[in-house]
C-alpha positions as CSV (number, residue, x, y, z in Angstrom):
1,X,13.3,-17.1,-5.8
2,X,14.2,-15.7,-2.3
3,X,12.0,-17.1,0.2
4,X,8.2,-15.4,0.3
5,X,8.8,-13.8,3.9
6,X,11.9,-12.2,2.6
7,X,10.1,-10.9,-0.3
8,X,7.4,-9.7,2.4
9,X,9.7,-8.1,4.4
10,X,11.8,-6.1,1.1
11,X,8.2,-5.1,-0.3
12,X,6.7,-4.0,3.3
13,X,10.1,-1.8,3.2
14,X,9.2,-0.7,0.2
15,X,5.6,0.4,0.5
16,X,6.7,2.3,4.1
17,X,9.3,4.3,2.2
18,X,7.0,5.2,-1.1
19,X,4.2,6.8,1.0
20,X,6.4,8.4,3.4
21,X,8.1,9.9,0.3
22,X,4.3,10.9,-1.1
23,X,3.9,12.4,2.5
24,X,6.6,14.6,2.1
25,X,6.1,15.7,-1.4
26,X,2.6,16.7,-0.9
27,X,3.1,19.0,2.2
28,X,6.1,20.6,0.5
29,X,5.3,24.5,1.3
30,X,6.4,25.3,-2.9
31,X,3.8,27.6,-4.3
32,X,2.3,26.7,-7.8
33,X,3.3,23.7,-8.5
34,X,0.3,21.7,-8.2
35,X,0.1,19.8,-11.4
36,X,4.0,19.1,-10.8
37,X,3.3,17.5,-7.4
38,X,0.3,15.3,-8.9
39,X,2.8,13.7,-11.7
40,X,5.4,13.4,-9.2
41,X,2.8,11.2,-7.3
42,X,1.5,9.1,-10.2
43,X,5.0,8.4,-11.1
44,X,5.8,7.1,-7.2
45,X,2.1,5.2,-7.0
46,X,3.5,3.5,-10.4
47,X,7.2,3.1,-9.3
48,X,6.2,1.2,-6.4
49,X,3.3,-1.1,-7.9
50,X,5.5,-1.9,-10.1
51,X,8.4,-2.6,-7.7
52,X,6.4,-5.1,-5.6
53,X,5.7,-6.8,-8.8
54,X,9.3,-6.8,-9.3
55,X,9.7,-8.2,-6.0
56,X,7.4,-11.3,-6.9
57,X,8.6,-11.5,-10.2
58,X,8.9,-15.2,-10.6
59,X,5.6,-15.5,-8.2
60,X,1.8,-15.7,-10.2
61,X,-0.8,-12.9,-8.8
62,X,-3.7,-15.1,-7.2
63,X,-6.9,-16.7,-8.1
64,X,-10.1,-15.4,-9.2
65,X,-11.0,-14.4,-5.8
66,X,-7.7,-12.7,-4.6
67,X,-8.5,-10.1,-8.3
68,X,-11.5,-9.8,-6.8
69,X,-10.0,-8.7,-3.1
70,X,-7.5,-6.7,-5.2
71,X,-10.4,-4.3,-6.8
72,X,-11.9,-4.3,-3.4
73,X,-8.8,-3.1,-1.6
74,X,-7.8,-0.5,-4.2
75,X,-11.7,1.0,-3.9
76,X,-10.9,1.1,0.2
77,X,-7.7,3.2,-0.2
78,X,-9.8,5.6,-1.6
79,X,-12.6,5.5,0.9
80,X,-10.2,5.2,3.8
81,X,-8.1,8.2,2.3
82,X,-10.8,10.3,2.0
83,X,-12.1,9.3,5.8
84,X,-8.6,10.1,6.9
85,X,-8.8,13.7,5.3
86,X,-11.7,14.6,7.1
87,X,-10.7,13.2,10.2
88,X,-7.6,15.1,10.0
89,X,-9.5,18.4,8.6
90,X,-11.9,18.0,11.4
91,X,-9.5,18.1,14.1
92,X,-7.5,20.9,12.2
93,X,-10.7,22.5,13.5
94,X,-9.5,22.4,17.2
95,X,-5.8,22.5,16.4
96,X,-5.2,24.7,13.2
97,X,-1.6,23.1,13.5
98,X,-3.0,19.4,12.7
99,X,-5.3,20.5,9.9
100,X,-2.5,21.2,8.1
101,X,-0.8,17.6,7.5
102,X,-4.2,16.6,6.3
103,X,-2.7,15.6,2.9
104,X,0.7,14.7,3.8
105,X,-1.5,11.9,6.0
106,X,-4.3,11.1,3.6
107,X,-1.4,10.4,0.8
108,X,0.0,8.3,3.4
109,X,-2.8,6.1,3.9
110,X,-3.8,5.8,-0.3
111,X,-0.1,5.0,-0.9
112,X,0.1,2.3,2.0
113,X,-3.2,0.5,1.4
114,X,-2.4,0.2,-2.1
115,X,1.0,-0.9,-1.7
116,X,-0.3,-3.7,0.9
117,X,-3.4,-4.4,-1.3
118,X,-0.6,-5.6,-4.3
119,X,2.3,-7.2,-2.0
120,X,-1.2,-9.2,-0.2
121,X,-2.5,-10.0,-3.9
122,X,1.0,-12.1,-4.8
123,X,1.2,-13.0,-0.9
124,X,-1.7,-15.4,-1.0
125,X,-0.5,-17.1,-4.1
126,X,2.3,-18.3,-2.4
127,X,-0.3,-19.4,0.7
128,X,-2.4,-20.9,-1.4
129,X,0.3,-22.9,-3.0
130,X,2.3,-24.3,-0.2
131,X,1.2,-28.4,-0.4
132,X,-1.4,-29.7,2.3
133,X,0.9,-31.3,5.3
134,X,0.3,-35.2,5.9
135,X,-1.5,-36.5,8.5
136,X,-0.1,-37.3,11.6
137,X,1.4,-34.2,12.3
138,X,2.6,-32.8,15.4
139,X,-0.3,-29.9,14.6
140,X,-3.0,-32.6,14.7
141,X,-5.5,-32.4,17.3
């Protein structure tokens, strides 16, 4: 297994480039294609969960607790995406111009705090694993 930052680092990559792709697709100008756009999004949101699982392959997913701060993060992309849309539709108010990348940004922000919510999941298997250093360390106080 490569080491975990590396892993970080490919699956941080990863995430960034998935919802900048979601961005994109949802504020594509193409009339009626609506249910087209929404399987083209499943189909990223599930290319890229299952990518950073890729990425951690030979790596367990965390304890108890870090399922529990999985369910906990997925339910805050949602809050957070729908915050972002009205933040963004309520500025569109003063600027018609910025109302209209209201999606594009609240796809952004689903796609990224899920994405971060999985990599962090695997991520604090590997913290929790490392072995307890010995005492008299040079981090000792």
């Amino acid at each position: 297994m490569d080491h975990p930052a590396s892993i970080n680092r490919k699956a941080r990559h990863l995430i960034l480039d998935v919802a900048l792709g979601e961005a994109i697709a949802v504020l594509l100008p193409i009339p009626h294609i609506g249910w087209l756009k929404a399987i083209v999004l499943v189909v990223l949101n599930v290319v890229l969960v299952r990518g950073i699982v890729r990425l951690w392959h030979p790596q367990r997913g965390g304890d108890a607790l870090a399922k529990v701060g999985l369910l906990f993060g997925f339910a805050s992309a949602l809050v957070l995406t729908a915050l972002a849309w009205l933040a963004m539709v309520g500025v569109g108010v003063l600027v018609p111009m910025v109302g209209a990348l209201a999606p594009g940004v609240a796809m952004f922000i689903y796609v990224w705090v899920v994405g971060q919510t999985v990599n962090h999941y695997y991520l604090s298997s590997v913290a929790s694993s490392k072995p307890p250093r010995s005492a008299g360390g040079p981090d000792e106080v």
